[in-house]
TORLO-50637 format. One record per residue: residue in three letters; x, y negated, z negated of N, C-alpha, C in turn. Coordinates in Angstrom, 2 decimals, m for minus. Layout:
! TORLO-50637
<atom aa="ALA" n_px="X" n_py="Y" n_pz="Z" ca_px="X" ca_py="Y" ca_pz="Z" c_px="X" c_py="Y" c_pz="Z"/>
...
This chain:
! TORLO-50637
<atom aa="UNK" n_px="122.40" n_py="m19.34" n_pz="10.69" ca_px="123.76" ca_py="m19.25" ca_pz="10.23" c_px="124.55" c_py="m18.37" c_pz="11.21"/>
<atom aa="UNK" n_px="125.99" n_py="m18.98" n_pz="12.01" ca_px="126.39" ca_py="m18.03" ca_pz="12.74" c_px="127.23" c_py="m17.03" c_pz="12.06"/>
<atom aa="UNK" n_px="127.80" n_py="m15.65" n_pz="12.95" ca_px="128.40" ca_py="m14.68" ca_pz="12.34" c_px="129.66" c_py="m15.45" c_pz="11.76"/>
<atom aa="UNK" n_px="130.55" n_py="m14.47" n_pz="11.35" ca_px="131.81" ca_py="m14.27" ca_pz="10.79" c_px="132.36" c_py="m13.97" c_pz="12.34"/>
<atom aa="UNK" n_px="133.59" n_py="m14.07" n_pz="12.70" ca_px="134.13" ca_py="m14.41" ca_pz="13.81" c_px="134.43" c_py="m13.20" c_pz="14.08"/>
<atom aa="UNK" n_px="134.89" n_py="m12.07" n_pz="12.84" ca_px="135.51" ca_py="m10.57" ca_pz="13.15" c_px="133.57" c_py="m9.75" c_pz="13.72"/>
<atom aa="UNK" n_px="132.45" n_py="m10.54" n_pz="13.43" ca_px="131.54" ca_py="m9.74" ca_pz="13.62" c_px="131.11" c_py="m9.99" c_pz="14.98"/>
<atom aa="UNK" n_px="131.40" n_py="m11.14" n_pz="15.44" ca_px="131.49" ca_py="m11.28" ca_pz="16.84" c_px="131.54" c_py="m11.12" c_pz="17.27"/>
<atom aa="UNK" n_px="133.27" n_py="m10.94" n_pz="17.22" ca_px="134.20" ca_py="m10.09" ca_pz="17.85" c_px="133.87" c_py="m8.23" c_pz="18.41"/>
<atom aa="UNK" n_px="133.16" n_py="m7.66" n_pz="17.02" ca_px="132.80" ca_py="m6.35" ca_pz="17.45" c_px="131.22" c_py="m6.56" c_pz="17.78"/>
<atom aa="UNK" n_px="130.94" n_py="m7.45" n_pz="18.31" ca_px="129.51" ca_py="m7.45" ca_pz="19.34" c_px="129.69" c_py="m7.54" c_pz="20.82"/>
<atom aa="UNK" n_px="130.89" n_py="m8.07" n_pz="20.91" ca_px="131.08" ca_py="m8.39" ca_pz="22.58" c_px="131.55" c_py="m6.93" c_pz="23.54"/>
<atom aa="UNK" n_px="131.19" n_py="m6.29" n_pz="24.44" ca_px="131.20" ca_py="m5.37" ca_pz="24.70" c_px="132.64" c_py="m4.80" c_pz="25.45"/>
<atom aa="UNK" n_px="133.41" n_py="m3.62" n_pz="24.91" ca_px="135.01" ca_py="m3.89" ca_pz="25.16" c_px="135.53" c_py="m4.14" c_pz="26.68"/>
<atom aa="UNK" n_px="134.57" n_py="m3.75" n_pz="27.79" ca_px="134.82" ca_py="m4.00" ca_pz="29.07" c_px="134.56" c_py="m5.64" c_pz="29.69"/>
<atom aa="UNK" n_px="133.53" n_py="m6.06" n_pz="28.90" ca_px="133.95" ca_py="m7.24" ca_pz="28.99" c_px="134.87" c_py="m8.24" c_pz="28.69"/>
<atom aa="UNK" n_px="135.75" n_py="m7.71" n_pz="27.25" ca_px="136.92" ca_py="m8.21" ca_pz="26.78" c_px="138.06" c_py="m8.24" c_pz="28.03"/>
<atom aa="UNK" n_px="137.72" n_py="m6.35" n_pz="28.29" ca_px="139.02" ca_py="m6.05" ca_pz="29.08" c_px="139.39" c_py="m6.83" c_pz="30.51"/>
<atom aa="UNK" n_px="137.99" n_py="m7.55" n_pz="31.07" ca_px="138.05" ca_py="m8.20" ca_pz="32.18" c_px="138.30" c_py="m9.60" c_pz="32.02"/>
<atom aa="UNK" n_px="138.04" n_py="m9.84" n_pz="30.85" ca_px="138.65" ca_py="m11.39" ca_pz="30.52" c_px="140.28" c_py="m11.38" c_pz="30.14"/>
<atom aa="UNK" n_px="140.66" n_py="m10.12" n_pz="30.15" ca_px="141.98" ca_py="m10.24" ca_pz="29.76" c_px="142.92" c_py="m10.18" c_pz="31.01"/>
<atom aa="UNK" n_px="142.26" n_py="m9.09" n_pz="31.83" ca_px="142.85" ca_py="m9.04" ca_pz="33.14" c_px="143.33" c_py="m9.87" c_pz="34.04"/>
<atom aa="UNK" n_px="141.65" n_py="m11.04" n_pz="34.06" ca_px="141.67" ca_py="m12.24" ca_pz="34.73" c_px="142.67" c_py="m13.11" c_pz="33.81"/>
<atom aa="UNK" n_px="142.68" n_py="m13.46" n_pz="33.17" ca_px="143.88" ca_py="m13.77" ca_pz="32.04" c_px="145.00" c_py="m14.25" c_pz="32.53"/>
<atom aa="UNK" n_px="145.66" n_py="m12.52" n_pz="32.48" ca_px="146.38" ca_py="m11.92" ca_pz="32.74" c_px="147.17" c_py="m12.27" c_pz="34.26"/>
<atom aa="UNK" n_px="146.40" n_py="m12.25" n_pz="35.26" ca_px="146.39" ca_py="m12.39" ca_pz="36.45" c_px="146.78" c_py="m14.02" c_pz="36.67"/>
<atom aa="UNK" n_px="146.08" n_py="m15.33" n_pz="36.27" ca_px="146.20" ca_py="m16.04" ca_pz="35.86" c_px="147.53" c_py="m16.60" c_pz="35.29"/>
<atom aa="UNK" n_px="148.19" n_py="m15.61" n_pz="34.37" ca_px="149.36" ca_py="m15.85" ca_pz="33.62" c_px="150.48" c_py="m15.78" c_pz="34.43"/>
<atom aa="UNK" n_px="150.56" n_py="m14.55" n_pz="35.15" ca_px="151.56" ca_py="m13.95" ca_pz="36.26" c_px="151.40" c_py="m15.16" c_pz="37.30"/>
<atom aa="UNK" n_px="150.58" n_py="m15.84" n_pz="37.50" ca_px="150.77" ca_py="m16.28" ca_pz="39.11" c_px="151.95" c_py="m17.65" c_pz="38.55"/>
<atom aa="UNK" n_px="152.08" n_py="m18.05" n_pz="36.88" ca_px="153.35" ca_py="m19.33" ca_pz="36.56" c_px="154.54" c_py="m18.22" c_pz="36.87"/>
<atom aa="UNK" n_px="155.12" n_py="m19.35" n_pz="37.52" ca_px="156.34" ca_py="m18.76" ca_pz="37.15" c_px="157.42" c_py="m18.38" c_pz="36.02"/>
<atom aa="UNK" n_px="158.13" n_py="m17.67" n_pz="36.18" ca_px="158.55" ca_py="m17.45" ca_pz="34.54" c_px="159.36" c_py="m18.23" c_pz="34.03"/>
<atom aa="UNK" n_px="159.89" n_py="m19.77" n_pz="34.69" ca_px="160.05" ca_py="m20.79" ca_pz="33.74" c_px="159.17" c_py="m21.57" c_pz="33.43"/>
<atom aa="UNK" n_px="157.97" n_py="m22.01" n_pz="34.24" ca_px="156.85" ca_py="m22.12" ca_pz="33.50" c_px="155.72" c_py="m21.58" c_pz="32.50"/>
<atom aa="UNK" n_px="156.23" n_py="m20.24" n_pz="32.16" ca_px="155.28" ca_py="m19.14" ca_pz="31.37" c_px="156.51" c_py="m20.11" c_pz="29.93"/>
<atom aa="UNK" n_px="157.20" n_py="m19.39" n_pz="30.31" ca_px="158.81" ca_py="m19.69" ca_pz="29.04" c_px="158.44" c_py="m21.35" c_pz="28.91"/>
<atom aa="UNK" n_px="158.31" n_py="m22.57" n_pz="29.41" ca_px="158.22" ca_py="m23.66" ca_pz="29.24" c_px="156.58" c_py="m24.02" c_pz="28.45"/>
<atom aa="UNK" n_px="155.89" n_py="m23.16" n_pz="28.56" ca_px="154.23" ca_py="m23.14" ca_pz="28.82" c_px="154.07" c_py="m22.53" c_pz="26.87"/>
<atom aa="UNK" n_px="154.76" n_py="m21.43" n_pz="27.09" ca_px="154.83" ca_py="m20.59" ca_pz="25.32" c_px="155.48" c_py="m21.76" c_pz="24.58"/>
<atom aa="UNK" n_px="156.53" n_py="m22.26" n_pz="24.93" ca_px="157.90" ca_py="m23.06" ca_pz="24.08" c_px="156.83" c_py="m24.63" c_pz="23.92"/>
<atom aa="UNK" n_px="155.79" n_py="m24.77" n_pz="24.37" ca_px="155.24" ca_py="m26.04" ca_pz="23.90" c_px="153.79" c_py="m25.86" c_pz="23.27"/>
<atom aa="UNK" n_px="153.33" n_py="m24.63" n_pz="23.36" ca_px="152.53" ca_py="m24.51" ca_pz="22.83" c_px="152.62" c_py="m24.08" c_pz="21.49"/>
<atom aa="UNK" n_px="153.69" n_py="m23.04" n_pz="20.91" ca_px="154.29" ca_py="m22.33" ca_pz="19.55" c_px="155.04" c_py="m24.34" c_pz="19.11"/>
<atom aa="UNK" n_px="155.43" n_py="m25.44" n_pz="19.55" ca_px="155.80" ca_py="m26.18" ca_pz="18.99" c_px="154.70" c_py="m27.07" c_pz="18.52"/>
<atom aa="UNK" n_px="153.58" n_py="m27.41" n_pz="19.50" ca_px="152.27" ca_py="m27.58" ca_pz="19.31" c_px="151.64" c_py="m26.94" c_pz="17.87"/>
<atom aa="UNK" n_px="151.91" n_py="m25.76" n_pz="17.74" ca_px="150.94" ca_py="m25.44" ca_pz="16.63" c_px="149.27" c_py="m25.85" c_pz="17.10"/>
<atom aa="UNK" n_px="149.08" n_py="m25.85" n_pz="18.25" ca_px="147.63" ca_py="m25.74" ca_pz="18.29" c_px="147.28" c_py="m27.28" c_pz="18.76"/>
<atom aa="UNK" n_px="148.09" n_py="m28.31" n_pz="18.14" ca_px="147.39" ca_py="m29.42" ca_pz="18.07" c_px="148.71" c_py="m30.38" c_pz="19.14"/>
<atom aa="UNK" n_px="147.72" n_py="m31.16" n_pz="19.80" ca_px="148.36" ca_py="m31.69" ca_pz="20.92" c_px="149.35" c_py="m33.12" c_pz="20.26"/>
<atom aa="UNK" n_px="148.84" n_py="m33.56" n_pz="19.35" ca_px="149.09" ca_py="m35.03" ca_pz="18.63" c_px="150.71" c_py="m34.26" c_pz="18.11"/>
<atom aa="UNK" n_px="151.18" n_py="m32.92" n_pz="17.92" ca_px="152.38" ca_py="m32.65" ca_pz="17.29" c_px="153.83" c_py="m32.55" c_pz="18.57"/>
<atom aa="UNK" n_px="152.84" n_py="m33.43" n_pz="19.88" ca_px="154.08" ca_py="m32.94" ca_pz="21.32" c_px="154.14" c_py="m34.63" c_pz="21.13"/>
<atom aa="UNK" n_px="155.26" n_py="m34.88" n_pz="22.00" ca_px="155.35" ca_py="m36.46" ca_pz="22.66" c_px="154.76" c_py="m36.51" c_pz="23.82"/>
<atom aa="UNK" n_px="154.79" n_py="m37.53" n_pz="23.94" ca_px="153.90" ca_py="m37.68" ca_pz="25.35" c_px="154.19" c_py="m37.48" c_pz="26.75"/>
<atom aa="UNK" n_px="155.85" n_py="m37.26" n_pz="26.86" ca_px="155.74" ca_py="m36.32" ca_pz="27.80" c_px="155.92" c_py="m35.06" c_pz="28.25"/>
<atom aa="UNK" n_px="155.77" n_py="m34.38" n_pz="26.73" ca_px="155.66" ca_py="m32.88" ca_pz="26.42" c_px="153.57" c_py="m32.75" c_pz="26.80"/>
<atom aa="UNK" n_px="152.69" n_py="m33.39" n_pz="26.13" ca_px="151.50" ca_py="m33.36" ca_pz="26.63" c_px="151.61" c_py="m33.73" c_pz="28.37"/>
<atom aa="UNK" n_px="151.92" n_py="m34.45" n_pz="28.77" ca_px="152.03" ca_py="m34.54" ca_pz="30.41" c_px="152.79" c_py="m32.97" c_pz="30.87"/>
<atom aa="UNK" n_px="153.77" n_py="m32.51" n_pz="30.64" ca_px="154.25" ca_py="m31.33" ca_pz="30.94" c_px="153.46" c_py="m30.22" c_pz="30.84"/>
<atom aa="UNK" n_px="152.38" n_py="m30.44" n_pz="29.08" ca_px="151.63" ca_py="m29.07" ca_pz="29.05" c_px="150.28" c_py="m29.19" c_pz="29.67"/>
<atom aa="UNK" n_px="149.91" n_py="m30.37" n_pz="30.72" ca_px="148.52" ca_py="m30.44" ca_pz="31.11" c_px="149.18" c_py="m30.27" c_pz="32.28"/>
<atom aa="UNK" n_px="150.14" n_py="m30.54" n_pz="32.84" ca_px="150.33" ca_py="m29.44" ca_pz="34.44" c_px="150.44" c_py="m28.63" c_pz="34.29"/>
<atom aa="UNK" n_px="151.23" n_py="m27.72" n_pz="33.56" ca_px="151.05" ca_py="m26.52" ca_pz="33.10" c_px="149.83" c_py="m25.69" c_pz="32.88"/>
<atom aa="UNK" n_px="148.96" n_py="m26.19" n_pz="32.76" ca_px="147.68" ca_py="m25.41" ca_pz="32.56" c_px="146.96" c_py="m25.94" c_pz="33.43"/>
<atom aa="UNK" n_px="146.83" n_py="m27.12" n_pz="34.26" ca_px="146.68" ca_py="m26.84" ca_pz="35.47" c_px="146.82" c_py="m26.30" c_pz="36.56"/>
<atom aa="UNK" n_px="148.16" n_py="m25.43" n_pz="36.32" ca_px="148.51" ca_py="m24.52" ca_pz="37.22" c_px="147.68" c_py="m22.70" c_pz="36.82"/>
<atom aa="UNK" n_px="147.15" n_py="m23.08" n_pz="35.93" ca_px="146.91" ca_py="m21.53" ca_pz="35.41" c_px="145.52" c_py="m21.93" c_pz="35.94"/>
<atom aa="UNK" n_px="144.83" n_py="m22.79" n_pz="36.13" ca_px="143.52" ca_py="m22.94" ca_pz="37.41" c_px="142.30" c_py="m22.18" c_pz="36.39"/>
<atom aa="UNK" n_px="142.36" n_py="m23.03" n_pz="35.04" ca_px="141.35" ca_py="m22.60" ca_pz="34.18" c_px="139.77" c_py="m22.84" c_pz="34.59"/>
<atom aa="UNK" n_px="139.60" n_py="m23.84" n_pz="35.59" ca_px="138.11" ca_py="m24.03" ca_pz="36.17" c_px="137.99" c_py="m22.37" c_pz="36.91"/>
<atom aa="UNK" n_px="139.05" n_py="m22.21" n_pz="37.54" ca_px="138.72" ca_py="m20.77" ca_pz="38.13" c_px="138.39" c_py="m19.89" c_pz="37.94"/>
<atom aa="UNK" n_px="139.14" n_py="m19.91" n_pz="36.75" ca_px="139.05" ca_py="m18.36" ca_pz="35.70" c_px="137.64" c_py="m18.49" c_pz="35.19"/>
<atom aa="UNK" n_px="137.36" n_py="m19.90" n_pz="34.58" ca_px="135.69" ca_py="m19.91" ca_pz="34.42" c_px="134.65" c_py="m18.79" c_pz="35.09"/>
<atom aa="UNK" n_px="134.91" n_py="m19.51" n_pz="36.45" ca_px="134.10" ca_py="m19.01" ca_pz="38.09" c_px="134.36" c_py="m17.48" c_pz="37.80"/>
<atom aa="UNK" n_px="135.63" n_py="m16.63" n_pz="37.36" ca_px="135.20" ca_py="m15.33" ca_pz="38.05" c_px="134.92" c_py="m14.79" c_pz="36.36"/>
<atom aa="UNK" n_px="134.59" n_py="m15.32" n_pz="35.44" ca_px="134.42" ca_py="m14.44" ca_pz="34.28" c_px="132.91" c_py="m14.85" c_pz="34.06"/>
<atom aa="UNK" n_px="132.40" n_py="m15.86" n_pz="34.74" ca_px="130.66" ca_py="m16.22" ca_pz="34.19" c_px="129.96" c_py="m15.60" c_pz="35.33"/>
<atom aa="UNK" n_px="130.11" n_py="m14.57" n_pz="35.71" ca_px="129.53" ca_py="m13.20" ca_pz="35.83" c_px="128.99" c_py="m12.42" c_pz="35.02"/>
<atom aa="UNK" n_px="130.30" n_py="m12.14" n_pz="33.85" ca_px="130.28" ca_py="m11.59" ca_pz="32.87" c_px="129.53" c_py="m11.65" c_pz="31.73"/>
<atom aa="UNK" n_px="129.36" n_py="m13.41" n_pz="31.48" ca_px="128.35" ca_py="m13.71" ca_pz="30.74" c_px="126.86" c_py="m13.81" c_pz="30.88"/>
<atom aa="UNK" n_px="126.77" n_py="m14.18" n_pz="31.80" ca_px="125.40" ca_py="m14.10" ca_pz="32.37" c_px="125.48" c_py="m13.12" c_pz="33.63"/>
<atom aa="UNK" n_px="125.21" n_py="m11.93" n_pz="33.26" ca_px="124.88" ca_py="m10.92" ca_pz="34.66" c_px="123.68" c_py="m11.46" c_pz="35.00"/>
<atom aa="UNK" n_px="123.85" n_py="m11.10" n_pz="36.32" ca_px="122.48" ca_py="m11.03" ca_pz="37.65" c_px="121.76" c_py="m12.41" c_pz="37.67"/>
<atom aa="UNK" n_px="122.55" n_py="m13.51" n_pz="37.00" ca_px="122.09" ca_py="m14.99" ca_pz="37.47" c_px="122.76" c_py="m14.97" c_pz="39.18"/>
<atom aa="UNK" n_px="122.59" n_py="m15.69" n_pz="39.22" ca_px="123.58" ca_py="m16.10" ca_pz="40.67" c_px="123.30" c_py="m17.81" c_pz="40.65"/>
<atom aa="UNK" n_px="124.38" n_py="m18.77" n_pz="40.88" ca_px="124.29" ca_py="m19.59" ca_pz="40.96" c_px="124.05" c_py="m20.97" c_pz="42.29"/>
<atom aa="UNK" n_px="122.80" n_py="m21.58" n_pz="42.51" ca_px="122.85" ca_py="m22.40" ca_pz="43.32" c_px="123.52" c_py="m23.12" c_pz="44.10"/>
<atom aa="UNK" n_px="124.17" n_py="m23.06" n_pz="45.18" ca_px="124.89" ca_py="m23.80" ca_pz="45.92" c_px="124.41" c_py="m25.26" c_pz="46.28"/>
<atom aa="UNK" n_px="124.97" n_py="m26.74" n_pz="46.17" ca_px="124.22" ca_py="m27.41" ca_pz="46.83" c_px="124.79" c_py="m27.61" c_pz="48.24"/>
């Protein structure tokens, strides 16, 4: 049975939070701020769920978060999750 989400939450260790927020963070700053403002304004209309945009509000919010280079952010935070793996190059 998994936890309760708040017990989770106080298992994950706070420096690791703080570096996922940073990278985040960092991440967030590099849109510009009519794309941050365009990026919030479809996601708060979204409510979470993509089926509540038209279709070329979903085309708008998948460049949009292609610009925030979420494969990347992956790359520098799965460090974090798995320390002292190192991963295979082919």
């Amino acid at each position: 049975m998994s936890k309760p989400k708040c017990k989770r939450a106080k298992a994950l260790p706070w420096a690791m939070l703080l570096q996922a927020g940073a990278v985040l963070g960092k991440r967030w700053r590099s849109l510009s701020a009519k794309d941050r403002a365009h990026l919030a304004r479809l996601t708060r209309e979204s409510k979470g769920r993509l089926g509540n945009l038209s279709e070329k509000e979903r085309r708008e919010l998948r460049k949009l978060v292609g610009k925030l280079d979420l494969k990347g952010m992956s790359r520098e935070l799965l460090p974090l999750v798995r320390p002292g793996r190192k991963r295979k190059r082919p």
